[in-house]
N, CA, C and O of each residue as an XYZ file, in Angstrom:
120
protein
N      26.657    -18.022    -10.559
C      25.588    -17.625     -9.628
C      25.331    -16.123     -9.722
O      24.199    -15.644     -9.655
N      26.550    -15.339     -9.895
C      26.441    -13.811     -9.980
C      25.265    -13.564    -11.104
O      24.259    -12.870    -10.954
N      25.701    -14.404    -12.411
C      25.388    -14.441    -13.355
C      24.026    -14.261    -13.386
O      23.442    -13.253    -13.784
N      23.331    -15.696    -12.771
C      21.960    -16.310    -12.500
C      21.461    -14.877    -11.762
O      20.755    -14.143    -12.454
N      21.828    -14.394    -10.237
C      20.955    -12.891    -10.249
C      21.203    -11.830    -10.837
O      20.189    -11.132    -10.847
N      21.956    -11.406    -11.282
C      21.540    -10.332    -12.426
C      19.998    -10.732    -13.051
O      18.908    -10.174    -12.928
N      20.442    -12.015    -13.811
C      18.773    -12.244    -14.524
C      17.782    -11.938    -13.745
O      16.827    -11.204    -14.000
N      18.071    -12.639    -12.575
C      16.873    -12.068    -11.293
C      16.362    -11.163    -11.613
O      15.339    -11.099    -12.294
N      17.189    -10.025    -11.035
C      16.606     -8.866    -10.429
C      16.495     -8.582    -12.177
O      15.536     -9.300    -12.460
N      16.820     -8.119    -13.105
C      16.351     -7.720    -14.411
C      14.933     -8.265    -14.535
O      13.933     -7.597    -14.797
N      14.990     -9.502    -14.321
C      13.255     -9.871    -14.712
C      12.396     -9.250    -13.764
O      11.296     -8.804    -14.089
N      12.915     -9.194    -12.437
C      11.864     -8.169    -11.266
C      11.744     -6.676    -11.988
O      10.737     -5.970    -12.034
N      12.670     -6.481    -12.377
C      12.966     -4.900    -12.752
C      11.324     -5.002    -13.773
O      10.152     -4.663    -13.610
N      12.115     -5.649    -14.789
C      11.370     -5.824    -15.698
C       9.956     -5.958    -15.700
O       9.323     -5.513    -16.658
N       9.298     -6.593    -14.618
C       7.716     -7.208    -14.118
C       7.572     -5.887    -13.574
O       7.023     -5.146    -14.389
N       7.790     -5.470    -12.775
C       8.139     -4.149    -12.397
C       7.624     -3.100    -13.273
O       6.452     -2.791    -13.057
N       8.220     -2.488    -14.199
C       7.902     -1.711    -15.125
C       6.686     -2.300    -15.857
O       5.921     -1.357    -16.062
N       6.179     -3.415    -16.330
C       5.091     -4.144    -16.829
C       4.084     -3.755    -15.844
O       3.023     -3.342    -16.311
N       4.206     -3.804    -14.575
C       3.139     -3.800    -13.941
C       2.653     -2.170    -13.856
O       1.515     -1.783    -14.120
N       3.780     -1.312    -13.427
C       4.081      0.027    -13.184
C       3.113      0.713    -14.736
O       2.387      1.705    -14.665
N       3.308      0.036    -15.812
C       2.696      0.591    -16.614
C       1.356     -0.414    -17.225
O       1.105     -0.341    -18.428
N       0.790     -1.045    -16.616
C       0.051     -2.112    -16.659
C      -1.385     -0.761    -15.688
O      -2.403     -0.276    -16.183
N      -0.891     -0.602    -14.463
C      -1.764      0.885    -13.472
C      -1.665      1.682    -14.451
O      -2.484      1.630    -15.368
N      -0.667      2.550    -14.444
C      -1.036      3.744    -15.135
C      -2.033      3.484    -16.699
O      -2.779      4.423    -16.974
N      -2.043      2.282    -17.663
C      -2.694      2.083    -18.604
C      -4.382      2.261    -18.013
O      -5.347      2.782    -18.571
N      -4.287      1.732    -16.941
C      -5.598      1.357    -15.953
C      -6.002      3.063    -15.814
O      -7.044      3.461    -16.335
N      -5.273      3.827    -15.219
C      -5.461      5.272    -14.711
C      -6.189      5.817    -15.712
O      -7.311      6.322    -15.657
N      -5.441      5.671    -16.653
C      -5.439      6.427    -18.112
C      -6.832      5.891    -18.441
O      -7.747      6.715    -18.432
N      -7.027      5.005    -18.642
C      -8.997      4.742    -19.017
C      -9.941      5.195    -17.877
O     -11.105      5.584    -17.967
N      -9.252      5.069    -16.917
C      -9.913      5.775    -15.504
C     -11.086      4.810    -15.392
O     -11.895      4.925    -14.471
């Protein structure tokens, strides 16, 4: 189970940063 959230939160992390740079790509064309 420990196991299973680690993956969790890594894939949040992960969507996270995707999204985080998903805006700023957005900013950047303005």
């Amino acid at each position: 189970m420990a196991a299973n959230d680690v993956r969790k939160t890594e894939m949040k992390t992960q969507a996270g940063k995707l999204r985080r740079g998903d805006n700023e790509h957005k900013l950047a064309l303005g």
